[in-house]
C-alpha positions in Angstrom: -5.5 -42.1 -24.8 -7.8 -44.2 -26.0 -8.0 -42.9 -22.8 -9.3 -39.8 -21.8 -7.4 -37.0 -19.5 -4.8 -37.8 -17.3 -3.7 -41.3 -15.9 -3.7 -41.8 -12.4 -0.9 -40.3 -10.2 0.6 -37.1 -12.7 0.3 -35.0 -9.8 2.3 -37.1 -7.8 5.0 -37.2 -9.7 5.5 -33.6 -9.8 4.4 -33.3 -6.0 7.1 -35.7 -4.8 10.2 -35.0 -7.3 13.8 -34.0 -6.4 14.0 -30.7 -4.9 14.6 -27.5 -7.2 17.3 -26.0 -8.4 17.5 -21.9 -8.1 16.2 -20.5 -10.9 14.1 -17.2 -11.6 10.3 -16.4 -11.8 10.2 -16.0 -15.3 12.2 -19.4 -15.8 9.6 -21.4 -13.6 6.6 -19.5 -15.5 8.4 -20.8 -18.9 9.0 -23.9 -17.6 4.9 -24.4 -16.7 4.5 -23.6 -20.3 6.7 -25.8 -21.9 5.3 -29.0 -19.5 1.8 -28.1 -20.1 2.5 -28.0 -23.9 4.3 -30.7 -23.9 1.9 -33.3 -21.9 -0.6 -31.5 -24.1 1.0 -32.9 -27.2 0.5 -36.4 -26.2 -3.0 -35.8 -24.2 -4.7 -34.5 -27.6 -2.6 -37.3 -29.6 -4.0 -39.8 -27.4 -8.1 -38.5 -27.6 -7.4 -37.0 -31.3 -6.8 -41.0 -32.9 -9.8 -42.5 -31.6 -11.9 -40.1 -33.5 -9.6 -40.1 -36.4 -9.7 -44.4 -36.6 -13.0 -44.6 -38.5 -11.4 -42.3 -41.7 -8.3 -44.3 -41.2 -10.1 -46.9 -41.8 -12.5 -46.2 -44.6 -9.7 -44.1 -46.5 -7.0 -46.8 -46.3 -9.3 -49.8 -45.9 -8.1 -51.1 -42.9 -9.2 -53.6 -41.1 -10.0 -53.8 -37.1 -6.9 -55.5 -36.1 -5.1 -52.4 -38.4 -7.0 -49.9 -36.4 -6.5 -51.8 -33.1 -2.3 -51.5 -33.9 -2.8 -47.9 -34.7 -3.4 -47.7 -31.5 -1.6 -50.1 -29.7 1.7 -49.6 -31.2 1.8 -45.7 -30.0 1.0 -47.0 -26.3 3.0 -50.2 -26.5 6.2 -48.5 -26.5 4.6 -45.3 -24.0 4.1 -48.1 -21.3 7.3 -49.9 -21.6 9.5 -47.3 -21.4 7.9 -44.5 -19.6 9.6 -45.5 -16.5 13.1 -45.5 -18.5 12.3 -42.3 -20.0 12.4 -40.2 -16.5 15.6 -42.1 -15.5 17.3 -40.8 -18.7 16.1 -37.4 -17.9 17.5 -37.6 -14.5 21.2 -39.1 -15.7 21.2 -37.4 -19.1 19.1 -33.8 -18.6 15.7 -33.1 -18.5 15.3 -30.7 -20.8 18.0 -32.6 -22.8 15.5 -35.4 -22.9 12.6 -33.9 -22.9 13.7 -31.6 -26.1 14.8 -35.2 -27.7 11.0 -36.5 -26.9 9.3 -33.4 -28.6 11.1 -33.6 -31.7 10.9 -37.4 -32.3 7.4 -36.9 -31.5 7.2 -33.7 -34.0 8.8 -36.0 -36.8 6.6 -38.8 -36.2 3.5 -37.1 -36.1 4.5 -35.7 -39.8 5.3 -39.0 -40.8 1.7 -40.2 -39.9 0.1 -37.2 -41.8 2.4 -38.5 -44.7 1.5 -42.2 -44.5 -0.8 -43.6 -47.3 -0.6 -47.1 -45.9 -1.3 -48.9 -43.1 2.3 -50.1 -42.5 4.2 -46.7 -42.3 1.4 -45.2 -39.9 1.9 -48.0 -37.6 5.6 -47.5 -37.6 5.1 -43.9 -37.4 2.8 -44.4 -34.3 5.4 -46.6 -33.0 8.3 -43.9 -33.2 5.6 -41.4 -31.8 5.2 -43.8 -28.3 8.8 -43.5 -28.2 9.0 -39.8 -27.9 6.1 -40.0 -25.5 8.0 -42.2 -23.4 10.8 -39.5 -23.3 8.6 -36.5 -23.5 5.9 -37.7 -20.9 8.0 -37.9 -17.6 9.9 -35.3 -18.4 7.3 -32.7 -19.0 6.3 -33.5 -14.9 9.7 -34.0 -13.9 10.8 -30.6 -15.1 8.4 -28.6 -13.1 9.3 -30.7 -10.1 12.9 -29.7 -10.3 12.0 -26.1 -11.4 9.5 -25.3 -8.7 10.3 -25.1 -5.0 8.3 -27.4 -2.7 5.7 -24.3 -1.7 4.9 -23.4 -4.8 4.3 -26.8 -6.3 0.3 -26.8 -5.4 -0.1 -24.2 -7.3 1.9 -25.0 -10.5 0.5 -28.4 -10.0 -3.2 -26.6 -10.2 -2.1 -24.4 -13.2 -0.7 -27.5 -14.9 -3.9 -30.0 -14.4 -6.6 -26.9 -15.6 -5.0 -26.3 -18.6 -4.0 -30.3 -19.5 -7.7 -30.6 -18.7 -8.9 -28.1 -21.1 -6.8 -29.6 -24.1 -7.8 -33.3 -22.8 -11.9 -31.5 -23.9 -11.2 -29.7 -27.0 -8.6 -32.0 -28.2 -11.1 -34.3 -29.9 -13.5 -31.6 -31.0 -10.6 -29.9 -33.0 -9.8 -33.3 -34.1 -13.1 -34.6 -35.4 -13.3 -30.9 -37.0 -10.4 -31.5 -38.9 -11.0 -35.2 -39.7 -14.7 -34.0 -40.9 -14.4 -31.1 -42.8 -10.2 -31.8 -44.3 -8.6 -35.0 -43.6 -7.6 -37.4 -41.1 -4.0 -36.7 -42.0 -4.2 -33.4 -40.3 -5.8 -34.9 -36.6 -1.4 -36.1 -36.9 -0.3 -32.7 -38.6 -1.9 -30.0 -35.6 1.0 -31.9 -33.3 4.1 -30.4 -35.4 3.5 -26.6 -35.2 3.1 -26.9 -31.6 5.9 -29.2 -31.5 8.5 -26.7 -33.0 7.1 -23.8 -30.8 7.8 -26.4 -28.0 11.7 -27.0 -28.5 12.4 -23.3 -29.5 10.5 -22.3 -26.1 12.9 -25.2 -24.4 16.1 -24.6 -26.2 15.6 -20.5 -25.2 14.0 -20.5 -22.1 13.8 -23.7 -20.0 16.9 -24.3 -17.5 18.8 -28.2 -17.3 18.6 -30.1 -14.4 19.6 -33.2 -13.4 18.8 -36.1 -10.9 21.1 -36.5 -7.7 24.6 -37.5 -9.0 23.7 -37.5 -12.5 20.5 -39.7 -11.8 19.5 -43.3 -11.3 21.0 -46.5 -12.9 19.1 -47.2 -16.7 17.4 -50.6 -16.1 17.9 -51.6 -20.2 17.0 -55.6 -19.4 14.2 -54.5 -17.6 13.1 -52.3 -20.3 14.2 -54.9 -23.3 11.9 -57.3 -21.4 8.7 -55.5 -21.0 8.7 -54.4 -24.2 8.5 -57.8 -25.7 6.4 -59.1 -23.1 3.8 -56.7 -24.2 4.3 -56.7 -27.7 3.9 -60.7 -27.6 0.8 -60.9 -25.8 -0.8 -57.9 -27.8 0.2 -59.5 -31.1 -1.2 -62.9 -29.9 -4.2 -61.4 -28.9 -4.6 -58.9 -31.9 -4.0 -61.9 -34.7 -5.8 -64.3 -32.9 -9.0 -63.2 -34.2 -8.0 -63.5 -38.3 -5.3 -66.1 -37.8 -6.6 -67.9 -35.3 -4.6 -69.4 -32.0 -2.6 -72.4 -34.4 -1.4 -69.8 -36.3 2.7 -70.2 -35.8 3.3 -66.6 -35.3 0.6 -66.3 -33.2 1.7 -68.8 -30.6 5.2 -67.7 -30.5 4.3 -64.4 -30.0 2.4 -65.8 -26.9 5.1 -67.9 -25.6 7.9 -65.0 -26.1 5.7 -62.6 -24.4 4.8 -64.9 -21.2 8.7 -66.0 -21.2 9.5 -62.4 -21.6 7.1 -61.3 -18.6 8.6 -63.9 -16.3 12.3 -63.0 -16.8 11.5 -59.6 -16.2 10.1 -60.7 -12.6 13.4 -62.9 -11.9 15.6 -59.2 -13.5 13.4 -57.1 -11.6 13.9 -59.0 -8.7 17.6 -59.1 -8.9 18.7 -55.8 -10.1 20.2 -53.5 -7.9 18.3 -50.8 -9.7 14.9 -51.9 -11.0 12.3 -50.4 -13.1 9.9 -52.3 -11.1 11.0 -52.0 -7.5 8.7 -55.4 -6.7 9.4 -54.8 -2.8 6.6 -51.9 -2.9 4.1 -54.5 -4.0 4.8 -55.6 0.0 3.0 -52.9 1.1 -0.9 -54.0 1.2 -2.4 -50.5 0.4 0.0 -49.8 -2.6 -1.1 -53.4 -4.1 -4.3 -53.1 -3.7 -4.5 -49.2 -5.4 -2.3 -51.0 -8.6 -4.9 -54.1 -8.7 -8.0 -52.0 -8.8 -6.1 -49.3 -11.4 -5.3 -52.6 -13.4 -9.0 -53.3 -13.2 -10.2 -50.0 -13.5 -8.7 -48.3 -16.3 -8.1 -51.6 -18.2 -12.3 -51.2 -18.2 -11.8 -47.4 -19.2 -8.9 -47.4 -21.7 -10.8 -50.8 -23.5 -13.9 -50.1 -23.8 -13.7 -45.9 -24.8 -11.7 -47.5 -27.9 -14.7 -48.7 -29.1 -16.7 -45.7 -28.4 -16.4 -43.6 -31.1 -16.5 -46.8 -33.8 -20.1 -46.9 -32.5 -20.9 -43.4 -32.2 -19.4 -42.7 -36.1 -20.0 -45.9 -38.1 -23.1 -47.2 -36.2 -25.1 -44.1 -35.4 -24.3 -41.8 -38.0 -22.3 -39.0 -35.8 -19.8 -37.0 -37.7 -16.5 -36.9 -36.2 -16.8 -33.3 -34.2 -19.9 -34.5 -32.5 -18.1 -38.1 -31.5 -15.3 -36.2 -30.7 -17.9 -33.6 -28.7 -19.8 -36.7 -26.9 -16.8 -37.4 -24.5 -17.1 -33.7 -23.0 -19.4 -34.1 -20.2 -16.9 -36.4 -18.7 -14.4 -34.5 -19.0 -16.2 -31.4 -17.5 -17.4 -33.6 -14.4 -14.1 -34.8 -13.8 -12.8 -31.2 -13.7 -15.6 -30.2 -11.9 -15.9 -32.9 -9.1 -12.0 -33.4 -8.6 -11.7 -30.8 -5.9 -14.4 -32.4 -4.0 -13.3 -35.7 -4.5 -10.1 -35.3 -3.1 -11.6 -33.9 0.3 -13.1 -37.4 0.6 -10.1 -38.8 1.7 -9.9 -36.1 4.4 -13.5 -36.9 5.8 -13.7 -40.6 4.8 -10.3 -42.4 4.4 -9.2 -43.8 1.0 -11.3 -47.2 1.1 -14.6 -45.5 1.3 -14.6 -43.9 -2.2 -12.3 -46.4 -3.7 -15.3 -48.7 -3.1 -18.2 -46.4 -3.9 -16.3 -44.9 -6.8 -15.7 -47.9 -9.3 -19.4 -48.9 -8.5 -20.9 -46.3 -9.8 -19.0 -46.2 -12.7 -19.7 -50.3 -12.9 -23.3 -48.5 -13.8 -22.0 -46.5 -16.0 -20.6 -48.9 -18.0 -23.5 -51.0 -17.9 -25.7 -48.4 -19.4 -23.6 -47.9 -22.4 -24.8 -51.2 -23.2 -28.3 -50.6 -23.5 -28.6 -48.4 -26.4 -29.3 -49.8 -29.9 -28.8 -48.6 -33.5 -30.2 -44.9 -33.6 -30.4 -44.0 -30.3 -30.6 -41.0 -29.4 -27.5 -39.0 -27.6 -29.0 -36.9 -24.9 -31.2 -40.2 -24.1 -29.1 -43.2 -24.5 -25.1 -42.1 -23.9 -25.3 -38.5 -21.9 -26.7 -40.5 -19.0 -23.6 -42.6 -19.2 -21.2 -40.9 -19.6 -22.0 -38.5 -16.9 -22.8 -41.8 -14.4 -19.2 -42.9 -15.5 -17.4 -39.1 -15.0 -18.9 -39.5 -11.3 -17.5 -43.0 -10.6 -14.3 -41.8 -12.2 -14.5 -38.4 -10.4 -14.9 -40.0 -6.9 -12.3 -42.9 -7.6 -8.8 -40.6 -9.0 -7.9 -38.4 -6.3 -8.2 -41.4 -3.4 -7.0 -43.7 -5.7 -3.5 -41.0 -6.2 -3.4 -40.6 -2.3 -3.3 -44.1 -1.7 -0.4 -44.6 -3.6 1.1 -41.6 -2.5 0.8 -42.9 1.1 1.4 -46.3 0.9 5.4 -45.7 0.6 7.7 -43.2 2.7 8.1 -39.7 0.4 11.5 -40.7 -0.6 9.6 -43.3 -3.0 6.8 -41.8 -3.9 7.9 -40.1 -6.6 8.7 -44.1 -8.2 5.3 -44.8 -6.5 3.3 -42.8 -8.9 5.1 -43.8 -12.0 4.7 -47.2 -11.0 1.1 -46.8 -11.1 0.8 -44.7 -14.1 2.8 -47.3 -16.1 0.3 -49.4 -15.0 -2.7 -47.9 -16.0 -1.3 -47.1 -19.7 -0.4 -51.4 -19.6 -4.1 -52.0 -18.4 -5.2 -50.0 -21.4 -2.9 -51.8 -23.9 -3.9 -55.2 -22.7 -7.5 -54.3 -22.9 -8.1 -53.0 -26.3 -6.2 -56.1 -27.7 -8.6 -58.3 -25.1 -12.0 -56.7 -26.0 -11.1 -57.0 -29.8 -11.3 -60.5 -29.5 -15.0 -60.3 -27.8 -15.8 -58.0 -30.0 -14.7 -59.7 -33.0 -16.2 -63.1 -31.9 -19.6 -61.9 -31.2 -19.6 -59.6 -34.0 -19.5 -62.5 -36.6 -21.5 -65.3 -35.0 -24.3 -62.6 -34.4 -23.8 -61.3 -38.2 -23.4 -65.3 -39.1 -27.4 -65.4 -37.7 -28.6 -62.0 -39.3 -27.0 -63.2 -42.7 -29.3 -66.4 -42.5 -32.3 -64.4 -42.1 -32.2 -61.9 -45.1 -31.8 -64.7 -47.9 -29.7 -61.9 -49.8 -28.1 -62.7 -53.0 -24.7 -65.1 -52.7 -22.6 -63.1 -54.1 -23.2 -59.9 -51.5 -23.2 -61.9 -48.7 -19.9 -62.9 -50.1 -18.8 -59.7 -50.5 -20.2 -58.7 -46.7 -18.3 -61.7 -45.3 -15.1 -60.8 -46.9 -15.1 -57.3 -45.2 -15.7 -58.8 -41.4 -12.8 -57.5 -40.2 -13.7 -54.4 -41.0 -16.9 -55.0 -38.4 -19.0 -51.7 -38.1 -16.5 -50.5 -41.1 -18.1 -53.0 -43.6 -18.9 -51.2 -46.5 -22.2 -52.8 -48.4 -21.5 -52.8 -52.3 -24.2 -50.8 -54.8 -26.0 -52.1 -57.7 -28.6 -54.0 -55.2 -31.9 -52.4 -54.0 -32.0 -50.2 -51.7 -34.3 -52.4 -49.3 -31.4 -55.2 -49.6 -28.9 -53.1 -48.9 -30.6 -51.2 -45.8 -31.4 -54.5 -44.4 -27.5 -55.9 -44.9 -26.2 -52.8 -43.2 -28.3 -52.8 -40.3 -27.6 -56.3 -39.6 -24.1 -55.3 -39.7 -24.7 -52.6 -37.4 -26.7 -54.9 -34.9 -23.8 -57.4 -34.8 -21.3 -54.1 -34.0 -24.0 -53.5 -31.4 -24.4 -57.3 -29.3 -20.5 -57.3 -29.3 -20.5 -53.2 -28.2 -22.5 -54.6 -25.5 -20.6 -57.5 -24.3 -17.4 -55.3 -23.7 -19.4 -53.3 -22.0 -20.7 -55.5 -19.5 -16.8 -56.6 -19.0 -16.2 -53.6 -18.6 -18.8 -52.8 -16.1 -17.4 -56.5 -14.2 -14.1 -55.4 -14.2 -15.0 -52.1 -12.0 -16.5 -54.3 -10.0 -13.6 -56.7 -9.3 -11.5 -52.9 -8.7 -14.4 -52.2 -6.1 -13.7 -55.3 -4.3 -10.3 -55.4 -4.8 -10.1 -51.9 -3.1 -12.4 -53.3 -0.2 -10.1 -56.7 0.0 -6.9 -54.5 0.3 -7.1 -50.8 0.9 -7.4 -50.0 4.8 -9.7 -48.1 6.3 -9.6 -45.1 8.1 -8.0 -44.7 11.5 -10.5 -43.7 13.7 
C-alpha cells in the first residue's frame, strides 16, 4: 500500500462474518494459512512497489505521472470493487473466488516482471488490482465462515501477527531484490507463493457460501465508482504535464464528478447497494469514515513519496528505504494491544482525538529534514512519532465503526470503511503529485537562475522535470556544475517533500477535529 500494514477494520470483517460451516481442525488450520498467504500477497505487493518505483523509473525512464499510475492503477480497481468482490464470494463461492483472485493476481504479477515498458506494467498493475479486489475480501471472509464465533479471537490474533510480520519484511526483501537483481523480481517473488496458494486452496480449503447463495451484485454501482475514480485521478495525474485545458483532462473530470453523483442517486435507490448510504445516518459511523478519509488520505499520500526521497534524494539503497519503514511497523504491532484497551478505559473519542494529533507531529517532522540528513536524526524520530499516533488511532477507530451499527451490519460496516481508506489513498497520491509537481518546478525555476549553467544543460535539466528527484544530470560538464545542478534538483524534490507534508500533517488535524465534532463520548 503505498500504504503500510493493514487498513482499518480487517478484523472486523472476519469478527462479524456469517457463521461457520462444520468443518475439521485441520480444515480451519489450512484455511488460516491460505488467508494469511493470501492477504500477504497483496500486503507485500502493496509496500514492495514503492521501493521498487525509483528503478522503474530510472530503468524505463518514466516519468512522475508514470510512477504515480504504477501505483494508482493497481489501487484504482482494489477500491472500486473490493466491496463487489466479497459479494461474489458470497453468491459464487469463496474459495471459488478467492482461487480466481490468486491466480489473476499470480499472472499479473508475471506480466509486470515481463514488462519492458511503461504501458504493459500499468495494464499489468491494473489486472493485479482486480485480483486483489477478489482475493482481498475473500481471504477474511473465508476464515469467518471457517471459524466458529469462539475461536475467531484467536484466528484473528494468528492472522494479524503474521500479516504484520510480512507487512515489515516485505519491503526489505523487496529493496534486496531491487538492489542487488532487478526490479522485475520485487513483481516475480508474488508467483511462487501464488501457485503454492491455489494448490493449498484447491486441496485443502472447504467452499462456503453466503445465506442463500449471497447478496445481490450491485454492477451499476460498481460501473460507477470505477469511472468516478479513474476520472478524477486521471484529471488530477495529467493535470500537471497537460495542464487543466487539456481536452482529455477536463472530460476526465467531468465524467468522474458525473460518475460520482449517479452513483449517490443508484446507491440511493438500489434495493441492494454497495454503499448502503443509510449508515452514514448514524453520527458515530460518519464521523470514524470522515476522519479515516482524512487520515489515511495523509498516510497513503504522503508515504508514496517517502521512499523517492529516501532513494533518489539521500542516497539510500533500496533495502535500507525499504528497512526505514520498520520501526512503524514494530510500534504498531507493539502498541496495538494497548491501544485497543483505550476504548475500555476512555471511550472511542478520547484517542481518536489524541491519536491523529500526534501523528499531525509526526508528519510535520518529516518535513524538516534536508538533503543529507541523517536517518537516526532526521526520519527515526518521525516515523516512530507517526507509529504512536497511528498506534493510538486504529483500534478505536475499528471499534467505532464496529459499534456504530447493530452486528447484523457490521460486517458491511467494516468494508465500508476499508474501501474508504484504500479511496483516500488513491485520491491523495494523485492530489499531492500536483503540490509536489508545482513547487518542485517553480523552486527548481529559482535554483536554475542562480547557477548561470550552460543553456544547453539547463535545457536538458528542464526537459526531464517530470522526472522531479529522477532527473538525471548529463556528463561531459565539470563536476562542480554538475554537483551544483543536482543538488538544486534535490532541494526543489525537498520544498515540495515538505509541503505534502505539512498537508499531510493538516489533514490529521481536520481527522482530530472531525473525530471531536462527531464521535461521542463515553457514557459515564
Amino acid at each position: 500500500m503505498s500504504q503500510i500494514g493493514k487498513p482499518p477494520c480487517d478484523n472486523g470483517v472476519i469478527l462479524y462474518g456469517d457463521a461457520a460451516k462444520p468443518c475439521s481442525s485441520p480444515s480451519r488450520h489450512w484455511t488460516l494459512v491460505a488467508a494469511v498467504l493470501g492477504s500477504s500477497l497483496a500486503f507485500i505487493d502493496g509496500t514492495v512497489v514503492n521501493v521498487a518505483l525509483p528503478a522503474i523509473q530510472r530503468e524505463l525512464g518514466a516519468t512522475t505521472s508514470d510512477a504515480q499510475w504504477i501505483m494508482e492503477s493497481y489501487a484504482l480497481f482494489l477500491a472500486s470493487l473490493l466491496l463487489v468482490g466479497g459479494v461474489l464470494g458470497d453468491r459464487f463461492g469463496r474459495k471459488r473466488i478467492f482461487m480466481i483472485g490468486t491466480g489473476l493476481f499470480t499472472l499479473a504479477s508475471i506480466g509486470c516482471s515481463l514488462s519492458t515498458a511503461i504501458g504493459p506494467l500499468i495494464a499489468a498493475r491494473a489486472f493485479q488490482g482486480i485480483g486483489a479486489a477478489l482475493l482481498v475480501p475473500g481471504s477474511l471472509a473465508l476464515i469467518s465462515a471457517t471459524f466458529p464465533q469462539s475461536e475467531r479471537g484467536a484466528a484473528i490474533g494468528t492472522w494479524s501477527a503474521f500479516t504484520g510480520i510480512t507487512a515489515a519484511i516485505g519491503p526489505v526483501i523487496g529493496g534486496f531484490l531491487v538492489e542487488h537483481y532487478s526490479w522485475n523480481w520485487a513483481f516475480l517473488v508474488n508467483a511462487p507463493l501464488g501457485v503454492v496458494l491455489l494448490v493449498m486452496c484447491a486441496a485443502k480449503v472447504p467452499e462456503s457460501r453466503g445465506g442463500e447463495g449471497g447478496g445481490a451484485i450491485d454492477v451499476a454501482g460498481a460501473g460507477l465508482a470505477t469511472v468516478g475514480l479513474a476520472g478524477v485521478v486521471f484529471a488530477f495525474i495529467e493535470a500537471p504535464s497537460r495542464g487543466w485545458a487539456a481536452t482529455p483532462v477536463w472530460m476526465a473530470a467531468v465524467a468522474g464528478v458525473l460518475a460520482f453523483l449517479l452513483f449517490v442517486r443508484v446507491e440511493a435507490r438500489s434495493a441492494s447497494p454497495m454503499l448502503p448510504l443509510g449508515l452514514f445516518r448514524n453520527r458515530n459511523f460518519a464521523g470514524a469514515n470522515v476522519l479515516t478519509l482524512l487520515l489515511y488520505a495523509a498516510l497513503g499520500g504522503s508515504l508514496f513519496f517517502l521512499p523517492l526521497n529516501l532513494i533518489q534524494v539521500q542516497g539510500y539503497g533500496a533495502t535500507a528505504a525499504g528497512a526505514a519503514l520498520l520501526p512503524f511497523i514494530a510500534i504498531i504491532f507493539m502498541l496495538s494491544r494497548w491501544a485497543g484497551g483505550l476504548v475500555d478505559r476512555f471511550g472511542s473519542k478520547l484517542p481518536l482525538v489524541v491519536g491523529p494529533v500526534i501523528a499531525a507531529c509526526g508528519f510535520a517532522m518529516f518535513a524538516v529534514p534536508s538533503v543529507g540528513s541523517h536517518y537516526w536524526t532526521a526520519f527515526f524520530p518521525a516515523i516512530c512519532m507517526l507509529g504512536v499516533g497511528m498506534s493510538i488511532t486504529v483500534a478505536p477507530l475499528t471499534a467505532t465503526v464496529m459499534n456504530a451499527v447493530g452486528e447484523e451490519l457490521a460486517g458491511t460496516a467494516s468494508g465500508v470503511n476499508n474501501a474508504v481508506s484504500r479511496t483516500a489513498s488513491l485520491l491523495a497520491i494523485a492530489v499531492f503529485g500536483i503540490v509536489l509537481t508545482l513547487t518542485f518546478n517553480n523552486r527548481l525555476n529559482e535554483q536554475l537562475a542562480t547557477l548561470h549553467a550552460p543553456t544547453e544543460l539547463v535545457s536538458s535539466i528542464m526537459g526531464q522535470r517530470e522526472k522531479l528527484a529522477g532527473i538525471i544530470v548529463p556528463d561531459g560538464y565539470p563536476e562542480a556544475t554538475r554537483s551544483a545542478l543536482k543538488r538544486a534538483v534535490d532541494l526543489s524534490f525537498i520544498a515540495g517533500f515538505r509541503r505534502v507534508m505539512l498537508i499531510s500533517a493538516a489533514l490529521a488535524l481536520f481527522s482530530a477535529v472531525s473525530a471531536g465534532v462527531f464521535i461521542k463520548g463515553k457514557n459515564p
